[in-house]
C-alpha positions as CSV (number, residue, x, y, z in Angstrom):
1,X,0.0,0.0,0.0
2,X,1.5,3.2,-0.8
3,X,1.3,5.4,2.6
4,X,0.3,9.0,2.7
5,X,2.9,11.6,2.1
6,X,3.6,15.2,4.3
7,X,2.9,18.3,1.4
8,X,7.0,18.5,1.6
9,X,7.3,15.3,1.0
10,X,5.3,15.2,-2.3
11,X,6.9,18.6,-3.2
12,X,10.2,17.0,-2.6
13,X,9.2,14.1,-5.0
14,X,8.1,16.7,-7.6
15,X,11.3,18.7,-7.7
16,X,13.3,15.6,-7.7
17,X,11.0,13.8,-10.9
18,X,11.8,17.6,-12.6
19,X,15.0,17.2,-12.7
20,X,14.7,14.3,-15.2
21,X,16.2,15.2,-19.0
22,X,13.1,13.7,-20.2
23,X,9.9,11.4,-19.6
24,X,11.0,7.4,-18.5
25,X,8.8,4.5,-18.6
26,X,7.8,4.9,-15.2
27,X,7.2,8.8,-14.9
28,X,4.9,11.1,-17.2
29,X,4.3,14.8,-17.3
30,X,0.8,15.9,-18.0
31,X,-0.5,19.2,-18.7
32,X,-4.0,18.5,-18.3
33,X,-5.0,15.8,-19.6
34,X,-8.1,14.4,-17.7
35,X,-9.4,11.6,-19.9
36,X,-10.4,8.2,-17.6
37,X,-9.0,5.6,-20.0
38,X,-6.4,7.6,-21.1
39,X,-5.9,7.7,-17.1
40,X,-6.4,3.7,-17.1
41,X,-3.6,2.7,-19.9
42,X,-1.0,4.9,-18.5
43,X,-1.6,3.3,-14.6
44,X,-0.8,-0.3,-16.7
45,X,2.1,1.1,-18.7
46,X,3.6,2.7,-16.1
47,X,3.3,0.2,-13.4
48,X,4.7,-2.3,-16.4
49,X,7.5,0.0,-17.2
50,X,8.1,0.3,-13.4
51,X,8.7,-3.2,-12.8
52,X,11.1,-3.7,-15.8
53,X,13.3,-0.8,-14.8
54,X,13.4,-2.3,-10.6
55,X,11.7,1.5,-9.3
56,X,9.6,1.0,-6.6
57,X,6.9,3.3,-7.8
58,X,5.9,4.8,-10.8
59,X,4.5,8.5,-11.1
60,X,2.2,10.8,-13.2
61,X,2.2,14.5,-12.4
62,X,-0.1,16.7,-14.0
63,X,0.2,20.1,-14.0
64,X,4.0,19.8,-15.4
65,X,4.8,20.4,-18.9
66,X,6.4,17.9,-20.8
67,X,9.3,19.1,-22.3
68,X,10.7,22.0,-20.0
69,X,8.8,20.2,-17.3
70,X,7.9,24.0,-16.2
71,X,5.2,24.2,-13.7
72,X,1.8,25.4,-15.3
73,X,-1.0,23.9,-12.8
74,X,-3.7,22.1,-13.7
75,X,-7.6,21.9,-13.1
76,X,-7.4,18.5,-12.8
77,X,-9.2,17.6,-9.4
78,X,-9.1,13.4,-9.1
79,X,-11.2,13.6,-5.8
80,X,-14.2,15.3,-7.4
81,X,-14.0,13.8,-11.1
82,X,-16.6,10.8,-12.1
83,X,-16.5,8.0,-14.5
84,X,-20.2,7.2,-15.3
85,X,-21.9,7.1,-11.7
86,X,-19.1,6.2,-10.5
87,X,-15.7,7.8,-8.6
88,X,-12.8,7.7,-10.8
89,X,-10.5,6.2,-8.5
90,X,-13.2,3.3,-7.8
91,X,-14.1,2.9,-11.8
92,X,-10.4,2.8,-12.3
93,X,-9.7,0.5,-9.3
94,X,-12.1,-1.6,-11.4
95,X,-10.7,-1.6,-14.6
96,X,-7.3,-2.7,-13.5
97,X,-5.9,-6.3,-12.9
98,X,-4.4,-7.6,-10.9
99,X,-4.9,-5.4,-8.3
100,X,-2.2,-2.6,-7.5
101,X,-1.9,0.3,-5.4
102,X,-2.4,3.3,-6.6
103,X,-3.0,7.0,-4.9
104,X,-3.6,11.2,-6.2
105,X,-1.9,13.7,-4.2
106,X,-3.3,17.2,-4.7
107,X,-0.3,19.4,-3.6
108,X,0.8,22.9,-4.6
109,X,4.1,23.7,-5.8
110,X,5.6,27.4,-6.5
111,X,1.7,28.4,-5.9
112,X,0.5,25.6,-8.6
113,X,-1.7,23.4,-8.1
114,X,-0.7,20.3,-9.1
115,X,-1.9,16.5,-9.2
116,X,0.7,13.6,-8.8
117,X,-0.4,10.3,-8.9
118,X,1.6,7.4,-7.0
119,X,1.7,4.0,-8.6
120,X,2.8,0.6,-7.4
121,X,4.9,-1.7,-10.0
122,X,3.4,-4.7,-11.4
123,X,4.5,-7.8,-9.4
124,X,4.3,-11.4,-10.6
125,X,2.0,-10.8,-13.9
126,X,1.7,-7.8,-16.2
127,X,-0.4,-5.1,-15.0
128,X,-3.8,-4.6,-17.7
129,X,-6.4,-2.3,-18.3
130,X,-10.0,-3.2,-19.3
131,X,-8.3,-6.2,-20.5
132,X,-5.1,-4.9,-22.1
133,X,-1.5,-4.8,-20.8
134,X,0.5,-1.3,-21.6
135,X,3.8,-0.2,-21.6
136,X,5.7,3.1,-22.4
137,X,7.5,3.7,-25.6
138,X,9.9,6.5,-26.6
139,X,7.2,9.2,-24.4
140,X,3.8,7.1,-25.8
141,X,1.8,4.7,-24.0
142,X,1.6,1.4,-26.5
143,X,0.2,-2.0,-26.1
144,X,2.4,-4.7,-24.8
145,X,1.7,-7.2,-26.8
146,X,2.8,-5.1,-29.9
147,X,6.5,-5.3,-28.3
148,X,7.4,-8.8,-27.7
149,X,10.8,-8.3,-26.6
150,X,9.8,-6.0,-23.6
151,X,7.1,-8.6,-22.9
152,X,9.7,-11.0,-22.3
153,X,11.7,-8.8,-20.2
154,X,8.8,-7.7,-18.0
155,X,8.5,-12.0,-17.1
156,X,12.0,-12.0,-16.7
157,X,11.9,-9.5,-14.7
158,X,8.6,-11.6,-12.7
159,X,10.8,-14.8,-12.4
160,X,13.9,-13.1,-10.7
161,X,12.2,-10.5,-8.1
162,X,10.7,-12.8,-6.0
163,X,7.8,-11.5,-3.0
164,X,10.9,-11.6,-0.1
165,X,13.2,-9.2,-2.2
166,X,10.1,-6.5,-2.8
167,X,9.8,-3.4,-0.7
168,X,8.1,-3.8,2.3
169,X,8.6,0.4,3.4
170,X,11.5,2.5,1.8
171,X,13.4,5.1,3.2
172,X,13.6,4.5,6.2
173,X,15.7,6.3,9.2
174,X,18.6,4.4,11.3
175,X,15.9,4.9,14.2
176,X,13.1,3.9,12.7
177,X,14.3,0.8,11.4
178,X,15.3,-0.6,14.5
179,X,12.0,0.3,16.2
180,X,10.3,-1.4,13.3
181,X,12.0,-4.4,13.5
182,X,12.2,-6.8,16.4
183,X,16.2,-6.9,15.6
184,X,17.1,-8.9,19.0
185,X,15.0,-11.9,18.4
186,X,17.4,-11.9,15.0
187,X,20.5,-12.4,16.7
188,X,18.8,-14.5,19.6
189,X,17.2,-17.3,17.0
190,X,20.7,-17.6,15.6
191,X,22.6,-17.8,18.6
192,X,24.6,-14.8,18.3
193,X,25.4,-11.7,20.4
194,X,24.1,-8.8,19.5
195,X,27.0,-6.4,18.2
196,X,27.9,-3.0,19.3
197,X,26.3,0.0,18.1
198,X,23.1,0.1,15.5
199,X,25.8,0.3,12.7
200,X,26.7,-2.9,13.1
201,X,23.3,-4.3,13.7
202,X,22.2,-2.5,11.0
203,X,25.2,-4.2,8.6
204,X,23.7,-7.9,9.9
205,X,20.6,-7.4,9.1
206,X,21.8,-6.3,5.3
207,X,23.7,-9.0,4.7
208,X,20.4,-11.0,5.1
209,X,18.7,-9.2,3.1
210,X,15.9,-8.1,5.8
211,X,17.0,-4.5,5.2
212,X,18.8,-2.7,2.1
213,X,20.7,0.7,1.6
214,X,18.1,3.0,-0.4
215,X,19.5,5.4,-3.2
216,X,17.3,8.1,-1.3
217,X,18.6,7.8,1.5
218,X,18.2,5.1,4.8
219,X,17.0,2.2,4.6
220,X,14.3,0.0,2.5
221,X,12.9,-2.8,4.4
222,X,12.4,-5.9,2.9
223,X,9.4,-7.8,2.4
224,X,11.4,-10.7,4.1
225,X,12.6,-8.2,7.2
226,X,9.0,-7.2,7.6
227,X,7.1,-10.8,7.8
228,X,10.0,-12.2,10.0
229,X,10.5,-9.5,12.4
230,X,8.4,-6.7,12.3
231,X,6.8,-5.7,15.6
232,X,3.2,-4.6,14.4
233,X,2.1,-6.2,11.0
234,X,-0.6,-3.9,11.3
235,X,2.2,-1.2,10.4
236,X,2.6,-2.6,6.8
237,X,-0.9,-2.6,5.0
238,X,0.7,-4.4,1.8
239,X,1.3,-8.1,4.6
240,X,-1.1,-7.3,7.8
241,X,-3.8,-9.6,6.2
242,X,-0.6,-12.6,6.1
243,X,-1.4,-13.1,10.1
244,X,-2.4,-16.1,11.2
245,X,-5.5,-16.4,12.7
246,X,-6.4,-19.1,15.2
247,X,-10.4,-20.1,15.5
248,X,-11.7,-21.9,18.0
249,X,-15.2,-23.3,17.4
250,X,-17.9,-25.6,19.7
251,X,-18.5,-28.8,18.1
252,X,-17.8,-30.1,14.6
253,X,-18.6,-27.3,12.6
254,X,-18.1,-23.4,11.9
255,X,-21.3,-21.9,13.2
256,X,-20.5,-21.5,16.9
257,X,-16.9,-19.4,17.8
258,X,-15.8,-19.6,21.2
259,X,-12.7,-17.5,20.0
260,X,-10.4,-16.0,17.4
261,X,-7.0,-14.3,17.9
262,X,-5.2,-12.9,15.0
263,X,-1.3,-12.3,15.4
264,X,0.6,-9.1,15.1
265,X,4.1,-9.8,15.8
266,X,5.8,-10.9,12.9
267,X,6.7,-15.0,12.0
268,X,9.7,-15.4,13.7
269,X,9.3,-13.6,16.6
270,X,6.1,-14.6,17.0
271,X,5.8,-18.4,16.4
272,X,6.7,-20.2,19.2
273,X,3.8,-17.9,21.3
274,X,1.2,-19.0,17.9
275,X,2.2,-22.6,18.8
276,X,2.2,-22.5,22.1
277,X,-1.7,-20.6,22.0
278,X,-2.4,-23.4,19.5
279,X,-1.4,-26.1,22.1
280,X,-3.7,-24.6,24.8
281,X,-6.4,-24.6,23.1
282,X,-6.1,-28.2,21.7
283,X,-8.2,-30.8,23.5
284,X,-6.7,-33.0,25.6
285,X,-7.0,-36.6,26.8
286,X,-6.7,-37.8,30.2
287,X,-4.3,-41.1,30.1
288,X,-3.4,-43.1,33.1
289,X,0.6,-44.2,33.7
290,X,2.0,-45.6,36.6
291,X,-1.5,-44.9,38.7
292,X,-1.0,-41.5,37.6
293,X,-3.5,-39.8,36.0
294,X,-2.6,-36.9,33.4
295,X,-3.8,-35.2,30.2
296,X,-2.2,-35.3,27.1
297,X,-2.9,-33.5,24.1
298,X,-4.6,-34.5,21.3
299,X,-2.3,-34.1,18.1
300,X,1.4,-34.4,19.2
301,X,3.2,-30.5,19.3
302,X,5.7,-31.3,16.9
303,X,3.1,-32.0,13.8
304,X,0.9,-29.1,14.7
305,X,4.5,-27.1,15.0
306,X,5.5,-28.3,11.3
307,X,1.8,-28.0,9.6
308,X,1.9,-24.7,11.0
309,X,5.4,-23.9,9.4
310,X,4.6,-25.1,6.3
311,X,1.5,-22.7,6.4
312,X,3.4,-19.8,7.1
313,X,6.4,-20.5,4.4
314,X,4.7,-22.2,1.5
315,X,1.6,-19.7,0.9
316,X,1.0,-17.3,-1.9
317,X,2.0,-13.9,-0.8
318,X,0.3,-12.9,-4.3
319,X,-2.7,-13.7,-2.9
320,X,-5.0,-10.6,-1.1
321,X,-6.9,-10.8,1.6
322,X,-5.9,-14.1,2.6
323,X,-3.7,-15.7,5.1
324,X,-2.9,-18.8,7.4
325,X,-5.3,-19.6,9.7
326,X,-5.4,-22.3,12.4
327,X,-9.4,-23.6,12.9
328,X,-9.6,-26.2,15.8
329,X,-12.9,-28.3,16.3
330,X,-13.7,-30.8,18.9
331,X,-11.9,-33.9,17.2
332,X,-9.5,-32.3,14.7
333,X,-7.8,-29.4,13.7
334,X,-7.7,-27.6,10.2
335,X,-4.5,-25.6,8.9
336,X,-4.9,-24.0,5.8
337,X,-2.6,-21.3,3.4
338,X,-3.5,-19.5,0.6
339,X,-1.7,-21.5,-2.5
340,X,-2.8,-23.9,-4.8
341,X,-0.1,-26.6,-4.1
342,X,3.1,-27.0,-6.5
343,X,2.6,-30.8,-6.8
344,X,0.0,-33.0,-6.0
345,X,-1.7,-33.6,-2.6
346,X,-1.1,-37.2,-3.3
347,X,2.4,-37.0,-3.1
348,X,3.4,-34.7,-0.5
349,X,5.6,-37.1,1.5
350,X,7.6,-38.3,-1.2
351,X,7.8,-35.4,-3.8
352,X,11.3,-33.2,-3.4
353,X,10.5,-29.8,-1.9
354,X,9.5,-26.5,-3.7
355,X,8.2,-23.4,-2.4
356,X,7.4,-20.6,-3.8
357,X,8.8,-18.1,-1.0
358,X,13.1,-19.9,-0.6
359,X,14.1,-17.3,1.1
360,X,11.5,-17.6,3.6
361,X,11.8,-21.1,3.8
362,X,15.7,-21.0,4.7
363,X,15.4,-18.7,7.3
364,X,12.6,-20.6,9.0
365,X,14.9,-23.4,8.9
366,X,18.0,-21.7,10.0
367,X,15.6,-20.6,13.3
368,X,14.8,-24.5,13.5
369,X,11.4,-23.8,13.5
370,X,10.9,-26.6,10.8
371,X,12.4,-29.9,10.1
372,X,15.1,-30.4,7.3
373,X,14.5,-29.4,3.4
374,X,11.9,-32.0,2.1
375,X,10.9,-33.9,5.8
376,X,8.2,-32.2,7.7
377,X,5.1,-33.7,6.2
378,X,7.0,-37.5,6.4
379,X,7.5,-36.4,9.9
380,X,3.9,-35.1,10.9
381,X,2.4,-38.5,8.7
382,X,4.8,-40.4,11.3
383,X,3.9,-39.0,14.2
384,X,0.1,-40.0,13.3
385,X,1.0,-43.1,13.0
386,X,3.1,-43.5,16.5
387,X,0.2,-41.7,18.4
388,X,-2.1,-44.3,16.4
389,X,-4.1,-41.1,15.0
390,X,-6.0,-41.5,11.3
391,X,-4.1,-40.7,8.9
392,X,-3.6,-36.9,8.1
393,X,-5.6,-35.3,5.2
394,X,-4.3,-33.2,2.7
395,X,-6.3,-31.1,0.2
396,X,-6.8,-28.1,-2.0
397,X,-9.8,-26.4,-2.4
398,X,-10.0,-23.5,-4.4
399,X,-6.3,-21.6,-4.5
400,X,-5.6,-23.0,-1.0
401,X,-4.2,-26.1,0.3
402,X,-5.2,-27.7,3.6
403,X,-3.9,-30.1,6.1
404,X,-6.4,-31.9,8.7
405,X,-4.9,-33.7,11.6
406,X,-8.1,-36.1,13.6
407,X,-8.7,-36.9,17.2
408,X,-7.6,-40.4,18.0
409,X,-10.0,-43.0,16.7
410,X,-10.2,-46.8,16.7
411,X,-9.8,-48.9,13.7
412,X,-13.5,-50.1,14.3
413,X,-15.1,-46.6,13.9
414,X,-12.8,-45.7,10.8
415,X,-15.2,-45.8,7.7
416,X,-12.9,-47.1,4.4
417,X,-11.8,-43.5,3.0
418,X,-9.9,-43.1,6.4
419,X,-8.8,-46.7,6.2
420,X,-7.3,-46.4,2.5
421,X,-5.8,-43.0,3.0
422,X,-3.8,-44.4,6.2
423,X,-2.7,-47.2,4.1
424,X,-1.8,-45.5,1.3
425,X,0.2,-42.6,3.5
426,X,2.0,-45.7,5.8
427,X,3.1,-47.2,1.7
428,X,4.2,-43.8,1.0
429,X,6.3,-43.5,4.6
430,X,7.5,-46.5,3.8
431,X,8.9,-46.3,0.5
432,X,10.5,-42.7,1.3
433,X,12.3,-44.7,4.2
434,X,13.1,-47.7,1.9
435,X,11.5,-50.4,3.9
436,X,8.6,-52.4,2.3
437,X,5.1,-52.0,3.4
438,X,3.7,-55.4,4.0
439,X,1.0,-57.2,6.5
440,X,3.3,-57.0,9.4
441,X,4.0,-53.1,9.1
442,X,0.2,-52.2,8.7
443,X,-0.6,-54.7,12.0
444,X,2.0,-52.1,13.9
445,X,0.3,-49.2,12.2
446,X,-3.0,-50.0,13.3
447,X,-2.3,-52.1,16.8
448,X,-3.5,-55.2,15.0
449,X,-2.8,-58.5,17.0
450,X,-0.8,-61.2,14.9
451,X,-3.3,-63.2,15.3
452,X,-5.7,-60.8,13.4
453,X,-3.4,-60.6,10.3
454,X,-6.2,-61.2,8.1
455,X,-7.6,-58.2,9.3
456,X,-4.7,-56.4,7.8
457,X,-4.4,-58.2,4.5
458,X,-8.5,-56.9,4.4
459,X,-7.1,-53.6,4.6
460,X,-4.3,-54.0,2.5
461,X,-7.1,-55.5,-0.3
462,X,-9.0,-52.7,0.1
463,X,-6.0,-49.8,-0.3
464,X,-5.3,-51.7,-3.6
465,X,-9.0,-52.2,-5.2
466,X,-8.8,-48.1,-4.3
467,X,-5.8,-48.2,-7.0
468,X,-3.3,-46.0,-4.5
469,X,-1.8,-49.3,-3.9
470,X,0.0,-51.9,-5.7
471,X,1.2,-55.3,-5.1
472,X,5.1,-55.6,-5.6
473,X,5.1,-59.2,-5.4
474,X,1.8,-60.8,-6.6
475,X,3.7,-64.3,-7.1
476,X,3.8,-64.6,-3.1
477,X,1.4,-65.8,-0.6
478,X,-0.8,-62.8,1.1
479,X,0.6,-62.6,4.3
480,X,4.5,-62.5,2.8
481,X,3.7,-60.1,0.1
482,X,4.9,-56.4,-0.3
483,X,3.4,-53.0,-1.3
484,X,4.3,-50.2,-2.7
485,X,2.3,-46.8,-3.6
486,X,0.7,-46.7,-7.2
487,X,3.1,-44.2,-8.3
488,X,6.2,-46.1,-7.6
């Protein structure tokens, strides 16, 4: 979101965008030119022509002539100007995709009146329109399309500036950095003293890329600096909807809430406290050891502490108005990101890793909040095996990917989709770990008695009539025969 300036700010901004020999792609002069779709195509070519020249912003001023860039004024008024029945901002608001920021200062300037107008780049796709993606040539707003070799660049341009390297807030004092940023969880989560004098913390938190110098002075903090270790999220408009949200609700469903926190602090320095809360709210079952009665809780910490990792790290910070969020019912618990998953629910445990946030990812590691590259879901599908849980459940509806863990339930009360998806997950465990699946390994999955291996084999029947199965060894008698998933 682009914030709102001080009148010497935007005058500063003006005298500093005069100063150019000439028009760029990412700043236009306008005398007074009020037309809405001329408006429209120079918001897409300038956020386009933004993006491929690495500016944070792009920038329309009318008022300015175009070749002196003297200051004439203009009787241009954005706030009071309509597009059909509707406000121009909103009309235009509507006309553009994907959404960007954009915002009209009204400022004067040498006793002018002038209009500059504020425009985010375009991020991971072109920015279009009413349909149609601009860019700026020599001083003239063309169609995209009609220059294929700045098309090209602009994706380029999309594949190598990832979310994490954006801008989070730019220019930025010594001061204010440091008060934005939680910097002593930093050196804490990495085991390292804090150095001596905000210089120096100032230089370790570059060299991480959470912070970086900016040409106008101070600093620029990163998208990555911000959702690690900001203080407020609330204090960055463009990631405050990225909290996670934790729901707690009565029974099995969504109509009753008994509570909802949203988090503030940013990932790092505030997920250990989002698991912890998690943990508390999590029923619990009351076990008996050594004439000792005691409650346990019902999903084991270290898969809800993963699941809610993954969450965090692997979402689509693309995405608007969407984040993590935790929902916990009576007998399970649903964690769900915004991302349509980069390979198939099917083959989370065994697939190598991709994310679409790395940088992200590696830090979260470095802070151990996360198992090794490529381990935590085999690690939360094993741990619902030892706590003889159902297996976990893995989806994605709609853009978004979700993982359900279940309250502790015997075999007799699983129906056969629970029965085949733990079979097929305990093959998949299996196979990752290069052991066979076989009648013996699904007994111990499911506390089967020996002498109820035909119990097992039933299961085992039924995970390959499902077709997520197959037999390795069909030549074999039942009981000695080996499984492997369908995909192996």
């Amino acid at each position: 979101m682009i914030p709102a300036r001080s009148p010497e700010y935007l005058a500063g901004m003006v005298r500093e965008l005069r100063r150019l020999p000439s028009e760029t792609e990412w700043v236009e002069f306008k005398g007074d030119n009020k037309n809405s779709e001329t408006i429209g195509r120079n918001i897409s070519a300038l956020a386009n022509g933004a993006a491929v020249n690495g500016k944070t912003s792009a920038s329309a001023i009318w008022g300015i002539e175009d070749e002196a860039h003297a200051i004439v004024g203009t009787t241009f008024f954005p706030s009071t100007t309509r597009k059909g029945n509707e406000p121009l901002e909103t009309w235009l608001y509507s006309q553009i995709s994907p959404r960007i920021e954009f915002r009209f200062n009204e400022l004067h300037v040498d006793g002018q009146r002038l209009v500059l107008l504020e425009i985010e780049p375009a991020s991971h796709q072109p920015v279009s329109f009413s349909g149609e993606a601009f860019i700026r040539v020599g001083g003239s707003t063309r169609r995209l399309k009609d220059y294929p070799e700045k098309q090209r660049t602009l994706w380029r341009v999309f594949d190598q500036i990832t979310f994490e390297n954006r801008v989070a807030v730019e220019q930025v004092s010594d001061e204010d950095t440091l008060h934005k940023l939680y910097y002593p969880a930093y050196f804490d989560l990495l085991d390292r003293t804090i150095p001596d004098g905000r210089a120096a913390i100032l230089n370790a938190l570059k060299d991480d890329r959470l912070i970086a110098r900016c040409d106008a002075g101070g600093w620029n903090i990163s998208n990555l600096g911000a959702v690690l270790f900001v203080r407020n999220l609330n204090d960055f408009p463009q990631i405050r909807r990225k909290a996670i949200r934790v729901i707690q609700y009565r029974g099995a469903g969504r109509t009753e809430t008994i509570r909802e926190q949203e988090g503030v602090l940013g990932y790092a320095v505030g997920f250990p406290r989002v698991v912890e809360y998690i943990m508390a709210l999590v029923p619990a079952n009351e076990v008996i050891e050594h004439s000792l009665r005691r409650s346990v809780p019902m999903f084991p910490d270290i898969a809800i502490r993963e699941l809610v990792a993954n969450a965090l790290i692997h979402q689509d910070f693309n995405v608007s108005g969407a984040g993590p969020t935790v929902e916990i019912f009576d007998s399970r618990i649903e964690i769900t990101n915004p991302v349509s998953p980069l390979v198939e629910t099917d083959r989370f445990v065994d697939s190598p890793p991709r994310s679409l946030n790395e940088s992200l990812a590696s830090m979260m590691r470095r802070f151990n909040f996360c198992e090794e590259r490529g381990s935590g879901i085999d690690k939360v599908v094993e741990l619902a095996e030892v706590f003889q849980l159902p297996a976990p459940l893995f989806e994605s509806p709609n853009g978004f990917t979700r993982a359900t863990l279940f309250a502790q339930k015997p075999l007799s009360e699983m129906d056969k989709t629970d029965r085949v998806r733990a079979c097929y997950l305990h093959a998949c465990l299996r196979y990752v770990m290069k052991l066979p699946m076989n009648n013996s390994s699904i007994r111990e999955r499911f506390g089967i008695a020996e002498k109820s291996a035909s119990q097992a084999s039933r299961l085992l029947k039924e995970s390959v009539d499902a077709g997520l199965v197959i037999i390795r060894d069909p030549e074999v008698g039942a009981r000695s025969r080996t499984y492997l998933p369908y995909w192996a």
